[in-house]
C-alpha positions in Angstrom: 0.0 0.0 0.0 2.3 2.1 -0.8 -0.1 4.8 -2.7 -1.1 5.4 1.2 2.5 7.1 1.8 2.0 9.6 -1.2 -1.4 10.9 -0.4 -2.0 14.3 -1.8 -4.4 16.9 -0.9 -6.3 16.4 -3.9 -7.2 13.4 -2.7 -8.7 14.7 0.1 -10.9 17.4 -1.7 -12.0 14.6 -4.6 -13.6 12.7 -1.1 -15.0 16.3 0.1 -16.8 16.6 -3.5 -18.3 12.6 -3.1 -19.3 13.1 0.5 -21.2 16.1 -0.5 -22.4 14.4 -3.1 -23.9 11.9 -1.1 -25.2 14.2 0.9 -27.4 15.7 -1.3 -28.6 11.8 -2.7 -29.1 10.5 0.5 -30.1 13.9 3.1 -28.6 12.9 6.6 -27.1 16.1 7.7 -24.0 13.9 8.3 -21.8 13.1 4.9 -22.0 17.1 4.5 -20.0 17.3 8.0 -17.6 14.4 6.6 -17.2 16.4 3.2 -16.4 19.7 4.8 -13.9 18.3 6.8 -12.3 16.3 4.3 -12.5 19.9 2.3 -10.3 21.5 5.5 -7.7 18.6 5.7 -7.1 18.7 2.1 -6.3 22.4 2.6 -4.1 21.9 5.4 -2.4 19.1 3.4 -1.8 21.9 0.6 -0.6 24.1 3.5 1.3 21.5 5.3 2.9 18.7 1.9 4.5 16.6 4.8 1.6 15.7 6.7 1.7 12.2 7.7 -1.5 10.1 7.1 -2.3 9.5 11.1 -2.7 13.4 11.9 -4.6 13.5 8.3 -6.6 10.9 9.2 -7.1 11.9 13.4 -8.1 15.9 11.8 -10.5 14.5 9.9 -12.1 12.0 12.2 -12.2 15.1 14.9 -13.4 17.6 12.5 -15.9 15.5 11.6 -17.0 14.6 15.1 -17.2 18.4 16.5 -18.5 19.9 13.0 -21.9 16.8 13.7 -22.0 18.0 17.1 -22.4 21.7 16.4 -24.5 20.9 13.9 -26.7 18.8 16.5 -26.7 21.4 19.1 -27.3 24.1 16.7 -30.7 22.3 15.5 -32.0 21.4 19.2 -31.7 25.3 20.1 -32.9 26.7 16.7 -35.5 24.1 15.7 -37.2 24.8 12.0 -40.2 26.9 12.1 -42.7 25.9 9.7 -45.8 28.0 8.5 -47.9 25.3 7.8 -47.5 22.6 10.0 -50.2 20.4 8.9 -49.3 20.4 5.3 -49.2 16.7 5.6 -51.4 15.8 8.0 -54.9 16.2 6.1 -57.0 15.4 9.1 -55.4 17.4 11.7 -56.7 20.5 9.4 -59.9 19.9 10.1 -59.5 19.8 14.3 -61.6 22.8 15.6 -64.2 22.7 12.9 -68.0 21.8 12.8 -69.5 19.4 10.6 -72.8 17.7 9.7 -73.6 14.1 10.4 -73.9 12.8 7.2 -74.7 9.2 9.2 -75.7 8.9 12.3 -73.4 7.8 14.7 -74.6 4.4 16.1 -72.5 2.1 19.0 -70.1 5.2 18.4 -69.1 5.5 14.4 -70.8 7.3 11.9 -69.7 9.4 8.8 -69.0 13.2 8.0 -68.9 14.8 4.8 -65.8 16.9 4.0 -65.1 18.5 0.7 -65.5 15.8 -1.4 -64.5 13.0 0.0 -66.5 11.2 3.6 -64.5 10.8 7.3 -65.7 8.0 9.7 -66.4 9.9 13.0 -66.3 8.5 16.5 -68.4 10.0 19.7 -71.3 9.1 21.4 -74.6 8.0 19.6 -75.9 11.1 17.5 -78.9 11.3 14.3 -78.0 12.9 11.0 -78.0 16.4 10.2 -76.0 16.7 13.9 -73.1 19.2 14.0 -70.2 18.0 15.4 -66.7 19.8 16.1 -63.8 17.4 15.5 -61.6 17.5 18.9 -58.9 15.2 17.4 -58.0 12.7 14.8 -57.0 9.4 15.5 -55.5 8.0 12.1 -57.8 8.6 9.1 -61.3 8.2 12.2 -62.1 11.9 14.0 -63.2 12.1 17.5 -66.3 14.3 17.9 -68.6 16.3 20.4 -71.7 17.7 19.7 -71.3 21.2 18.6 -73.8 22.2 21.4 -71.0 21.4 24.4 -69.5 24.1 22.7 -72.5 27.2 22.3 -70.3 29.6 24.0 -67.2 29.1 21.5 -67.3 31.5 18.2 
């Protein structure tokens, strides 16, 4: 293995474009850290030409190790912030809002109509034409109340 004693620090940047690469194929948030610090040691190996491979190898394992860790911190204390955070949870939408029995619900299930498409409802025993404010979804089956436990509300 002799190609190991003649590493370069183009060698180091080539693995800093692939890890980035993979990055962006396979989103992790961790070949990203491996790629920048692969980036760094291949600058230090332009910097420094006789570098042996156990402090390339040692900067880059520890680079790696504290850039993940900042990283980490960073996105516990500045969690993302998103503006619609039921975009992909179609039912939880519709928690707060009235709608009519379309089926009465009988040994607790019946139906609701919303939109165009129909939403099995659970809550005590009701006849159709009932409104009913969804409290919570459970799956693709909303939990109900009467809409007249809640007169004083809007």
């Amino acid at each position: 293995m002799e190609w190991l004693d003649q590493i370069e620090f183009w060698y180091w940047l080539v693995a800093a474009v692939v890890m980035i690469i993979l990055e962006m194929v396979l989103p992790m948030a961790y070949f990203l850290w491996m790629g920048v610090s692969a980036f760094v040691v291949g600058l230090l190996l332009f910097a420094v030409p006789n570098m042996p491979l156990l402090i390339q190898v040692v900067i880059f394992g520890v680079l790696s190790v504290v850039t993940l860790i900042l990283y980490k911190r960073h996105q516990k204390e500045n969690p993302v912030v998103n503006d619609e955070p039921n975009l992909n949870r179609r039912g939880e939408q519709y928690v707060g809002r009235l709608f009519t029995l379309e089926e009465a619900i009988i040994n607790g299930v019946g139906k609701v109509k919303v939109d165009d498409s129909f939403w099995k409802v659970r809550g005590s025993d009701m006849p159709v034409g009932m409104k009913v404010r969804v409290l919570s979804v459970d799956g693709t089956v909303f939990n109900v109340e009467t809409e007249t436990m809640f007169s004083g509300e809007q």
